[in-house]
C-alpha positions in Angstrom: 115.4 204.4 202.8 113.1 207.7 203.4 112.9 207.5 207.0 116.8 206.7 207.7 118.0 209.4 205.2 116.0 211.7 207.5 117.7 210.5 210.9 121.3 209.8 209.2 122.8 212.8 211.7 121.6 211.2 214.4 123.7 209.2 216.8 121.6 206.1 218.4 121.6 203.3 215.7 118.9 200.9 216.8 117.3 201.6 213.4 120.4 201.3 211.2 119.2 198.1 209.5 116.1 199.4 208.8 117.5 202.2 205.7 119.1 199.1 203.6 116.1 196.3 203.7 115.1 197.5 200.1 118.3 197.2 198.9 119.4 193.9 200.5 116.3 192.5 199.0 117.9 193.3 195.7 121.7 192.4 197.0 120.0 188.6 198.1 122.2 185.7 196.9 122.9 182.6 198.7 126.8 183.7 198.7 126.2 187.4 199.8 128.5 188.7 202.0 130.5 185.9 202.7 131.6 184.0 199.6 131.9 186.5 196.7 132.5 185.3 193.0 136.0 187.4 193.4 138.0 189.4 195.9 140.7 191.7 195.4 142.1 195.3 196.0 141.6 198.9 194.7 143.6 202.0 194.8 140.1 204.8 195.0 136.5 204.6 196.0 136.0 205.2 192.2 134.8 201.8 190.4 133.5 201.0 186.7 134.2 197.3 186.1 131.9 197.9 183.0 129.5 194.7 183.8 126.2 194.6 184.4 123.9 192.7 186.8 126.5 192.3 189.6 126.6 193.7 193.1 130.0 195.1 195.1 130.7 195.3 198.7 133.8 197.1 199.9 135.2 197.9 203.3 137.9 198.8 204.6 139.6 201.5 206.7 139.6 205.3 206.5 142.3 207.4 207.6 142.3 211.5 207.1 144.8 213.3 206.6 144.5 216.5 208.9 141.5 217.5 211.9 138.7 219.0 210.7 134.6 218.8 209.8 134.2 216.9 206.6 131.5 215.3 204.3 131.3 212.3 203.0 129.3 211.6 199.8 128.2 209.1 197.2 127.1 209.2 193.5 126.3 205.7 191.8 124.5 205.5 188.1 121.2 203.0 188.3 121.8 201.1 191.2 121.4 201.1 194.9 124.2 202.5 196.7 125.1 202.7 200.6 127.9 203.4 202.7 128.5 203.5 206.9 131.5 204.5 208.3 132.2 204.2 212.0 135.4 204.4 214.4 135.1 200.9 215.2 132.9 197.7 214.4 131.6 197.2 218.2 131.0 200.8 218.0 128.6 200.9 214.9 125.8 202.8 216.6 128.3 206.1 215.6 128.2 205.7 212.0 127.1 207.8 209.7 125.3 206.1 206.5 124.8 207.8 203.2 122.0 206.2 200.6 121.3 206.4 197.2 118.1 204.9 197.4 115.6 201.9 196.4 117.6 201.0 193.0 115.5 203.4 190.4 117.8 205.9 191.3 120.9 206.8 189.3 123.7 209.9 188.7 126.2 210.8 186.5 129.7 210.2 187.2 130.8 213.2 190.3 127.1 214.0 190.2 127.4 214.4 194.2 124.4 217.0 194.3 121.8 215.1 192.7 120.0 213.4 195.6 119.2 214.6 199.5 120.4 211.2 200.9 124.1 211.2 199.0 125.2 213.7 201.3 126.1 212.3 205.1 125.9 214.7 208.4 129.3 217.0 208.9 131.4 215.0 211.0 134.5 215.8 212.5 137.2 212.9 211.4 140.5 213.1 213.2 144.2 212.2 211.9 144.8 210.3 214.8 142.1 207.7 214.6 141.2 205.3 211.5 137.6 205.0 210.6 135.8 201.3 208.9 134.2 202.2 206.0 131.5 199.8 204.3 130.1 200.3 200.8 127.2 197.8 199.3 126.1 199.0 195.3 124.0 196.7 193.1 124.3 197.1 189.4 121.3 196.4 187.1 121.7 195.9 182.9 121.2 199.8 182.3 123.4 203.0 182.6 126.8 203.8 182.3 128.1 201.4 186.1 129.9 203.7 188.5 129.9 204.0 192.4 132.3 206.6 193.7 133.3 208.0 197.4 134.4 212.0 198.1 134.7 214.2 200.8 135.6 217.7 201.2 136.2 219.6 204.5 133.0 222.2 205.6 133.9 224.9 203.5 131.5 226.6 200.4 134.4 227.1 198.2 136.2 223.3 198.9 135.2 220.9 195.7 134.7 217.2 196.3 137.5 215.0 195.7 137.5 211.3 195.2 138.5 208.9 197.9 142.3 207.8 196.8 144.8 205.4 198.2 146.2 207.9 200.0 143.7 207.6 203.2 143.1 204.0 202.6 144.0 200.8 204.4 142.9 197.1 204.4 140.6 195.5 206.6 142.9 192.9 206.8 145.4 191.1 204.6 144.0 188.4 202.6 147.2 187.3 200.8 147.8 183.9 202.2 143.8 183.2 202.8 141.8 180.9 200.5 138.6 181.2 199.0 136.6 179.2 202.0 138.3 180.9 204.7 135.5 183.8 206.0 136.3 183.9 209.7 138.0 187.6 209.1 135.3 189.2 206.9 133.0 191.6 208.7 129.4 191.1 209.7 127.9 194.6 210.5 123.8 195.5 210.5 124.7 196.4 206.7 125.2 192.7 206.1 123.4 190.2 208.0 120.5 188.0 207.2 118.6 188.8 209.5 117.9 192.6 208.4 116.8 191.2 205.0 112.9 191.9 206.1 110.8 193.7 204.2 109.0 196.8 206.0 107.1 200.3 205.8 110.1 201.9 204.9 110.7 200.2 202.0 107.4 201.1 200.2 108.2 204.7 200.9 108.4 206.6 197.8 112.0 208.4 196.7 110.9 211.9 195.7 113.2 213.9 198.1 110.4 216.7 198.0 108.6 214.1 200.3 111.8 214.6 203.3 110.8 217.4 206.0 113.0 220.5 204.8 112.8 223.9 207.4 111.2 225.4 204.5 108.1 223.8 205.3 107.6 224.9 208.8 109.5 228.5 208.6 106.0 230.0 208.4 105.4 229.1 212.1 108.6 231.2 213.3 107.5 234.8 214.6 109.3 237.3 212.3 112.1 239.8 213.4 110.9 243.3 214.2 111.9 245.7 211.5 112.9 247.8 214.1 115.9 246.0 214.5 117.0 246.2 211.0 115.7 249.2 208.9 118.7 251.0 209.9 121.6 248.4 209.1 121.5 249.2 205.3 120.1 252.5 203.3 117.4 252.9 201.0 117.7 252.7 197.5 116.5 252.9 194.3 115.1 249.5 193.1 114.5 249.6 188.7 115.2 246.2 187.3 116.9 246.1 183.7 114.0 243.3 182.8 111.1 245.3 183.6 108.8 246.1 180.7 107.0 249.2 181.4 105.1 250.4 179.2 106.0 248.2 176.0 103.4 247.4 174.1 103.1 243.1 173.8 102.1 240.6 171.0 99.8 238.2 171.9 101.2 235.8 175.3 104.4 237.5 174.2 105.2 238.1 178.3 106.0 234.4 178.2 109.5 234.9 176.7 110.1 237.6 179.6 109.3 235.4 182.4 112.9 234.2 184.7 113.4 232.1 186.7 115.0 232.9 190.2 118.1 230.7 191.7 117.5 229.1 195.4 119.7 228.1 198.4 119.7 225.4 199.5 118.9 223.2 197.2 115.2 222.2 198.0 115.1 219.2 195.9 112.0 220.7 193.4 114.1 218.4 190.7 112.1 215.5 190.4 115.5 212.7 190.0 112.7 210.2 190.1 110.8 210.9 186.9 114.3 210.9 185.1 114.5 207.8 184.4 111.2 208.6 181.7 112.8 212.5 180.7 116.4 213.0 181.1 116.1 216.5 179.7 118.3 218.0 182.5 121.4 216.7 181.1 120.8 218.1 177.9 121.8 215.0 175.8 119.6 213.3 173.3 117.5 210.6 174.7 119.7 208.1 171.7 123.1 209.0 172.7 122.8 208.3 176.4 121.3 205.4 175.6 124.8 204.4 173.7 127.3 206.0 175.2 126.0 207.2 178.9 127.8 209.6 180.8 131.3 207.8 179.6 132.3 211.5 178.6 132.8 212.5 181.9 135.0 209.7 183.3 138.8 209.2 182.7 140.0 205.5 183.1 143.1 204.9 185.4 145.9 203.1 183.1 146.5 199.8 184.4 149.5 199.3 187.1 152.7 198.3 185.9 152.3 194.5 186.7 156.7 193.9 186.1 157.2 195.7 189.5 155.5 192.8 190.9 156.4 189.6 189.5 155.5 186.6 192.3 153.4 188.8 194.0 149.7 188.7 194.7 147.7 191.4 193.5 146.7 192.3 197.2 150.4 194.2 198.1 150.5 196.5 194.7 150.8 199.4 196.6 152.6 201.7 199.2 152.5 201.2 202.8 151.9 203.3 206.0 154.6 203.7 208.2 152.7 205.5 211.1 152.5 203.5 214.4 149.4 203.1 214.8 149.1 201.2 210.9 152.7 199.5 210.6 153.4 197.6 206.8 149.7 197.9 206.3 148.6 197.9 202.4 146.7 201.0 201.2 143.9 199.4 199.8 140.7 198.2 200.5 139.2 195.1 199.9 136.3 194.6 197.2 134.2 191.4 197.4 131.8 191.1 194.7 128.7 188.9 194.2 128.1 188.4 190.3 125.0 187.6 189.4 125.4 184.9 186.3 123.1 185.7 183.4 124.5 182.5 181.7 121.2 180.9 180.3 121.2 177.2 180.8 120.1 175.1 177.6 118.2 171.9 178.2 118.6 169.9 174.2 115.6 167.6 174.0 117.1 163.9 174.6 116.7 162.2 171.0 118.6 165.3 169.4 121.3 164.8 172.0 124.8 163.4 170.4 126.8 161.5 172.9 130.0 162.1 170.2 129.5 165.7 169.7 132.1 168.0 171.1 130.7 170.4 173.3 129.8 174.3 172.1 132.6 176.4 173.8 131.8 179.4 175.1 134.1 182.9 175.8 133.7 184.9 178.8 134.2 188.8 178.7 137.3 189.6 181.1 136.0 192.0 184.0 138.0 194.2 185.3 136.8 194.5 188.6 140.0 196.6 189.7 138.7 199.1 187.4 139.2 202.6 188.7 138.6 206.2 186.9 138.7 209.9 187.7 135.5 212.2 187.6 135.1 216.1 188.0 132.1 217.2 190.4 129.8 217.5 187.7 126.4 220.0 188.3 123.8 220.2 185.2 122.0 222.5 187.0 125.2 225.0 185.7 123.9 224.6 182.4 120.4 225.9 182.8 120.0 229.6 182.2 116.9 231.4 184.0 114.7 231.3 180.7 111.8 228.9 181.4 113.1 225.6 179.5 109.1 224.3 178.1 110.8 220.7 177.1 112.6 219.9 180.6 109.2 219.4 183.0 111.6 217.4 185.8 114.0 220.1 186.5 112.7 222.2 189.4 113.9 225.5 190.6 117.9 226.6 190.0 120.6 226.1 192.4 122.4 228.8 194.1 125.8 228.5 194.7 126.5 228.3 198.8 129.2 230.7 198.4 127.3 233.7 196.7 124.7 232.6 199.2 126.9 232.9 202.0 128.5 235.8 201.2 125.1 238.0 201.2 124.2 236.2 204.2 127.7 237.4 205.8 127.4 240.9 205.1 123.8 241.1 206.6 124.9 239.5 209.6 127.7 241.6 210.0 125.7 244.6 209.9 123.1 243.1 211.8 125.3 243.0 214.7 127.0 246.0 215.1 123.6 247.7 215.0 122.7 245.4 217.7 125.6 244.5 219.6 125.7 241.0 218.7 122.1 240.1 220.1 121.8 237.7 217.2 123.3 234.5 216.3 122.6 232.3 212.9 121.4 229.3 213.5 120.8 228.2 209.9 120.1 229.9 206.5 116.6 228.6 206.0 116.3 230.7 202.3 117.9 232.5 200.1 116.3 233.4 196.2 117.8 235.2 193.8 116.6 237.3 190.9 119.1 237.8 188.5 119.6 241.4 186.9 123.5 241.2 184.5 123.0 245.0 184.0 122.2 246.3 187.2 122.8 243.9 189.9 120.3 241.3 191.9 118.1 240.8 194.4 117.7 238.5 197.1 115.5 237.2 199.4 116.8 235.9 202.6 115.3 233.6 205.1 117.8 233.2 208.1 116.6 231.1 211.4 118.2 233.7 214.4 118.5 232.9 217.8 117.8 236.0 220.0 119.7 236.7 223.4 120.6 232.7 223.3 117.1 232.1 223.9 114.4 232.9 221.2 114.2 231.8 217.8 112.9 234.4 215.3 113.2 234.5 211.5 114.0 237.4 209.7 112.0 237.3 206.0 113.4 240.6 203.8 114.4 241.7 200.2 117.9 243.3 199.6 119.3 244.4 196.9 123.2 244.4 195.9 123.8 247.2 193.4 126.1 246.1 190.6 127.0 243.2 192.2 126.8 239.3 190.0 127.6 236.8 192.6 131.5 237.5 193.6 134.7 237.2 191.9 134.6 233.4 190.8 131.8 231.3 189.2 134.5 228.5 188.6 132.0 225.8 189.2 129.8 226.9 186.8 132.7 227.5 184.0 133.8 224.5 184.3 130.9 223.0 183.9 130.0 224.7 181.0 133.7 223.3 179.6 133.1 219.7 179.9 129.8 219.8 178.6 129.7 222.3 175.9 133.7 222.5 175.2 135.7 226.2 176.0 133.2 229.1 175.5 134.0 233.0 176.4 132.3 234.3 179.6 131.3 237.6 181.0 134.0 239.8 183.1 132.7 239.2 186.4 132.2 242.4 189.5 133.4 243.1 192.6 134.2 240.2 195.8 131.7 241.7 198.6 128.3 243.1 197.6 127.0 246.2 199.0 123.6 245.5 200.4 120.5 248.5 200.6 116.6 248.0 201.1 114.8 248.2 197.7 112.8 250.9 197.6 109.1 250.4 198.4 110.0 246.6 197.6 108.3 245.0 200.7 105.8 242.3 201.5 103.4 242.3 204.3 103.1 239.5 206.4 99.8 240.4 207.7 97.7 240.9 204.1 95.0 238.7 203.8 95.2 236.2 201.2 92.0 235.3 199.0 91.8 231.4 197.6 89.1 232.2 194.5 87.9 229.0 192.8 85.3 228.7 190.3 83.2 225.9 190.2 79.8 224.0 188.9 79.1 220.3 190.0 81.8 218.8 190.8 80.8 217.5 194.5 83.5 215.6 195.4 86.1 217.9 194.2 84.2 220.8 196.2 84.3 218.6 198.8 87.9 218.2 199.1 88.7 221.7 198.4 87.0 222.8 201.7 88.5 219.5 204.1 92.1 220.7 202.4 91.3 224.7 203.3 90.2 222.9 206.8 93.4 221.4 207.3 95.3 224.5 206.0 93.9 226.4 208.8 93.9 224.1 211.2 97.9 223.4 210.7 98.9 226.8 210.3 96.2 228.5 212.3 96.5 231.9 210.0 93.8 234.0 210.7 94.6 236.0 207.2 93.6 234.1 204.5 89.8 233.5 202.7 87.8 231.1 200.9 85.6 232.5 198.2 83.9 229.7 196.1 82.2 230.8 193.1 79.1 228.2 191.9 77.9 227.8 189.0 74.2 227.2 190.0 76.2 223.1 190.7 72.9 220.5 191.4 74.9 218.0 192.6 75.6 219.7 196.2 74.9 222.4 198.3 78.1 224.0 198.6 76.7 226.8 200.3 75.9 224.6 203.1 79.0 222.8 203.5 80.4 225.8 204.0 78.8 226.8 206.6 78.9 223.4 208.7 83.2 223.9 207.8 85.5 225.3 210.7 86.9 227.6 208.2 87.0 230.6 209.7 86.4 232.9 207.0 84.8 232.0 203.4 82.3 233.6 201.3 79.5 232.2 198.6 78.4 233.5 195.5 76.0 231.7 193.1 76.0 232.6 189.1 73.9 231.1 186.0 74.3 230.0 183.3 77.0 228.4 181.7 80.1 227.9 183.4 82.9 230.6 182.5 86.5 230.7 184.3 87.3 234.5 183.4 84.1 235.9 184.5 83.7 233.5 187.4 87.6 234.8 188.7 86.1 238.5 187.8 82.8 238.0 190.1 85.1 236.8 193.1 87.4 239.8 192.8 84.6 242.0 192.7 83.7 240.4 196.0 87.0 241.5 197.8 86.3 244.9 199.0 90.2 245.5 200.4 92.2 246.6 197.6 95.6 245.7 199.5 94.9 242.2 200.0 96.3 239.5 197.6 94.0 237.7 195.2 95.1 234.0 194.5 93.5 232.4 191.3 92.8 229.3 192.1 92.0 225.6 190.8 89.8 223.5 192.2 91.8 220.3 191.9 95.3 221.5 193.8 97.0 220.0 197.0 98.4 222.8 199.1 101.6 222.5 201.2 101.3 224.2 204.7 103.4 227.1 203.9 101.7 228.0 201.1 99.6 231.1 202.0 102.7 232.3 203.7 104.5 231.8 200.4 102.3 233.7 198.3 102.3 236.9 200.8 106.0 236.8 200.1 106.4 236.9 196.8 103.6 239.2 196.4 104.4 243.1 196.6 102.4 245.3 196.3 103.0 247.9 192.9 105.4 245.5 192.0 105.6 242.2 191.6 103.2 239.0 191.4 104.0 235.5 191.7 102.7 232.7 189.9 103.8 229.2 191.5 104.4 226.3 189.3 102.4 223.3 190.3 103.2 220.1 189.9 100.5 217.8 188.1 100.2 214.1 189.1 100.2 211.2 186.7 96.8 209.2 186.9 97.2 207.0 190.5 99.6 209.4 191.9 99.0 211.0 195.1 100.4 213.4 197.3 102.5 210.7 199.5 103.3 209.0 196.0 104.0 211.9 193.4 104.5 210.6 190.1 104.5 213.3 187.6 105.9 216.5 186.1 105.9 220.2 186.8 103.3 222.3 185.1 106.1 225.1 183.9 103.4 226.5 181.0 100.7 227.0 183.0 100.0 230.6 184.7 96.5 230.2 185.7 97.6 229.5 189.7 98.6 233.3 190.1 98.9 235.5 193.3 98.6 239.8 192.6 97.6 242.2 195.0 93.8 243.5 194.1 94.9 246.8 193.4 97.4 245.5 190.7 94.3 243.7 189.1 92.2 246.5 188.9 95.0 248.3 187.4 95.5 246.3 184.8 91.8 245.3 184.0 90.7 242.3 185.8 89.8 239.3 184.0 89.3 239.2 180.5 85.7 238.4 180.4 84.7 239.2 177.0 87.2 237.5 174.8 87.4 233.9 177.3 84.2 233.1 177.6 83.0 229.7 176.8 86.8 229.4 175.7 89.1 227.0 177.3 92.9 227.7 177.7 94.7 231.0 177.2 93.7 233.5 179.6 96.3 233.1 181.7 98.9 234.2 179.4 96.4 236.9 178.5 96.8 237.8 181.8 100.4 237.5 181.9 100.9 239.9 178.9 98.8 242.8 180.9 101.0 242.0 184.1 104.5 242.3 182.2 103.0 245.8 180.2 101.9 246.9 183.4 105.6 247.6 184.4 105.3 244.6 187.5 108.1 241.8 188.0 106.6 238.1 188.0 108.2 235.4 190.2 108.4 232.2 188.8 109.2 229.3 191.8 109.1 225.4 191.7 106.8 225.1 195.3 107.6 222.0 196.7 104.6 219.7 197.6 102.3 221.7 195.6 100.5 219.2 193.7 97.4 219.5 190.8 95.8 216.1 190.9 94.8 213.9 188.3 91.6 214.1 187.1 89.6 212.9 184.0 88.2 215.4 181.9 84.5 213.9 181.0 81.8 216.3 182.0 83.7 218.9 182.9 82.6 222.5 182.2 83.6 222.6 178.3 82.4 219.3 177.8 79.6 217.6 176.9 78.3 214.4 176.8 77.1 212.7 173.9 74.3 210.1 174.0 74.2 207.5 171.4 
């Protein structure tokens, strides 16, 4: 369901069958959708029947309560999960659909955040109109089963509620209909046999990573002129609490200092399909959710009071509407459900068979499919600090809340505009990082898509800094996260609503520094090889005439990399040959030496790394000169992963990918060439020691699509081959 989660705001639906092939392959049953093992009613899109191997499909009608933008969303624990909603069934082309997926995927109970394709559009429901709704979730034998609906309206500080009987309304009354009757049960593109084809889409792989996101192309944008906003906010002083000048380090002690930053929106660096192997992020032990789930965090509904309804089918156990346009309809919706019977059959051989023998009985467990249960909006990202967790390798970079992210956003626009008389309108917030200081207040980065005059778009790329400032007067979210997980704990007073926003001082990047990819390398053609076609189609994409290629060889037999080079349309490298034995410190060491412009960033590079577009723009931003470097966590590939199919975890240990302006280097001494010389592993958090004594900030950021391929390790540089 990649490709339809990406077009799921858009209008025309000559594609919508397309999304749900995958799961209709797992929904297939000769019964499905018309002649279910059970129907009957519920009071909330909230279900648990506690079964396993079945599948649900439930319709009915919507109806909101007041005007306004709204989402919709979805959460469902190991199954495949989707939902379309449209004013009316000949007018399906105006749905909206929501997707959880292929069937690997899964979420706790109110886990709304987890996955790119829970969310649907913002659409604008009105109270005047009903609205079919039509959910399809498949259950396998694993996980805590679940499938929920909530909305909220299009506001950063409304919470998601759960779907409750309230705002629901049969399809139509089944009371007095038998099992065989079928002529009133829809047949929408969700549901008909004819969709059940496989196709590409299917064999798309889930990683949301993989799903365009304007992070990816905001390199191409032409940046604001600072003459337009060095004015708007004054200069200040910029000396973070976590800064270690001058303090003298143990051995790859700087580890323990490196944080993390928080990011807006969320850019989907948590890799929800790996968690299935490492479920680290919930901070459980692998045992107990394997016994009791996520059964914590759900609250059963107590069964109705079945005396009020003596005679009655179970279809009319609720209120009704009394609104003209829904007269003495039931509030409830209808649930259909195909069952999938693991009852094994057993075939007795026919000369042990006894013709007088009273047949084994057998006991079915009661279902109860009307099952219902309330559910906070849970977010385990709350429960991360910004320390650098070395068991959890699936948990990408930490969520910002949109509030706190708004809010800077606000105040920057507001300012913005009176210098300039309005001139400039938002037209999305592209990025916003934040780097945490309790003592003294943080820092953001903000990455805002403007629209000039009505006509131009520009992006405007800065620092600011909010004195004293934590993230505004609530952080309920994250309390009561901390609560249901961890049980009542005391929390830090928390500052003033609005922050005041300044310019750090002297903390800016330049967007025109040249950026220099230095690899060390000895034979390893077809890696070479690959290096240069991916530095090819780096340039070629981005066209960025300020970045270089040095390649430092080993004295490699096995190519001339000189040569290939040269016959390359890069449009700026350079080549220098060593002896000897191959050495990672001093081969780093000769390629800095070889940059002659001390204010141009130095990337330390591996040979076996996939690059996302916006990488060279990335590390010029979180590179400042004097005062910070950035060191980008990769993410490494499981053997037959690729780039399009990226099975694996994030590198969080590793520092050896590093970006620092040459004049920082020299500064703190280069490369340590004497003590890692035929030594493998280590001088990267060497390295990291000197940066942190040095008095500089390191940024630590998941980079999406930034991938370290698999590779074997026989005869490479350390190794050696031994002939028998």
């Amino acid at each position: 369901g990649r490709k339809e989660g990406r077009k799921e705001g858009r209008k025309e639906g000559r594609k919508e069958g397309r999304g749900h092939e995958q799961f209709l392959q797992k929904m297939r049953n000769l019964h499905f959708p018309l002649y279910p093992h059970t129907r009957t009613t519920l009071k909330k899109l909230a279900v648990s029947p506690k079964w396993r191997n079945y599948g649900l499909r439930i319709f009915g009608y919507l109806h909101p309560y007041k005007e306004g933008k709204g989402r919709v969303e979805l959460a469902a624990l190991q199954t495949t999960l989707q939902a379309w909603n449209s004013l009316d069934l000949r007018e399906f082309h105006r749905m909206f659909c929501i997707f959880v997926q292929t069937g690997k995927e899964w979420t706790a109970p109110g886990e709304f955040g987890k996955f790119k394709s829970q969310k649907s559009r913002l659409v604008k429901l009105s109270a005047a109109n009903k609205y079919y709704f039509e959910i399809l979730h498949k259950q396998d034998h694993k996980g805590t089963d679940h499938v929920e609906v909530a909305w909220r309206l299009d506001n950063p500080e409304a919470k998601f509620t759960i779907i409750d009987s309230e705002f629901l309304s049969l399809y139509v009354d089944e009371t007095l209909l038998k099992m065989d009757e079928v002529g009133h049960i829809p047949q929408t593109p969700a549901t008909r046999a004819n969709q059940m084809l496989p196709s590409q889409d299917a064999l798309e792989h889930p990683a949301d990573m993989l799903k365009a996101d304007p992070r990816d192309t905001i390199y191409a944008l032409p940046l604001l002129r600072k003459s337009h906003v060095r004015r708007i906010f004054p200069e200040c002083q910029y000396k973070p609490s976590y800064v270690v000048n001058g303090f003298k380090l143990q051995r790859y002690q700087g580890l323990s200092f490196v944080r993390l930053s928080f990011v807006y929106p969320n850019d989907y660096t948590r890799l929800t399909h790996m968690e299935s192997l490492n479920k680290c992020i919930y901070q459980e032990s692998e045992l107990y959710l394997n016994r009791f789930g996520f059964s914590k965090y759900m609250q059963m509904d107590p069964p109705e009071d079945e005396s009020k309804i003596q005679g009655m089918y179970l279809y009319v156990r609720c209120g009704i509407r009394t609104d003209s346009s829904h007269q003495a309809t039931q509030k409830k919706e209808h649930v259909t459900m195909v069952a999938e019977e693991n009852e094994e059959e057993e075939e007795a051989e026919e000369n042990d068979y006894d013709l007088f023998a009273a047949p084994p009985l057998f006991y079915d467990p009661v279902v109860n499919w009307k099952q219902t249960f309330k559910a906070s909006n849970l977010d385990f990202q709350a429960l991360r600090s910004d320390r650098i967790d070395l068991k959890c390798n699936t948990s990408g970079n930490l969520p910002l809340q949109e509030k706190e992210a708004s809010m800077v956003v606000q105040v920057f626009l507001k300012k913005l505009n009176q210098k300039t008389k309005g001139r400039f309108q938002l037209e999305r917030i592209v990025n916003v990082e934040k780097r945490q200081d309790y003592l003294r207040g943080s820092r953001y980065f903000l990455e805002l898509e403007l629209l000039e005059q009505g006509k131009r778009r520009v992006r405007f790329s800065e620092y600011v800094y909010a004195r004293g400032w934590h993230g505004g007067s609530s952080r309920e979210e994250e309390t009561n996260m901390k609560e249901l997980a961890w049980g009542h704990r005391r929390h830090l007073m928390t500052s003033k609503d609005e922050p005041v926003l300044c310019w750090p001082l002297s903390f800016l990047w330049n967007p025109r520094a040249v950026v220099h990819f230095i690899v060390p390398v000895k034979n390893q053609a077809r890696w070479v090889k690959q290096f240069i076609v991916d530095m090819e189609e780096l340039f070629r994409i981005t066209k960025d005439p300020y970045f270089n290629v040095i390649i430092v060889d080993y004295s490699s037999d096995d190519m001339n990399i000189e040569k290939a080079l040269k016959q390359s349309s890069l449009r700026s490298y350079q080549y220098l040959r060593l002896s000897g034995n191959f050495e990672r410190s001093k081969g780093l060491q000769a390629g800095i030496d070889k940059v002659k412009d001390s204010h141009s960033i130095i990337f330390l590079c591996d040979l076996h790394i996939h690059f996302p577009a916006e990488i060279v723009d990335s590390v010029r931003k979180h590179c400042v000169e004097g005062k910070m470097a950035f060191a980008p966590i990769v993410m490494r590939l499981k053997c037959g992963a690729t780039p399009q199919q990226p099975d694996g975890y994030w590198e969080i240990n590793g520092f050896g990918l590093l970006g620092i302006y040459k004049s920082d280097l020299v500064r703190i001494g280069g490369m340590n060439t004497q003590e890692f010389r035929d030594k493998w592993g280590g001088e990267d958090w060497e390295l990291l020691d000197r940066i942190f004594q040095a008095g500089l900030e390191v940024e630590r950021l998941y980079i999406r699509n930034f991938f370290h391929h698999y590779h074997s390790r026989r005869g490479m540089w350390n190794r050696r081959v031994l002939h028998i």
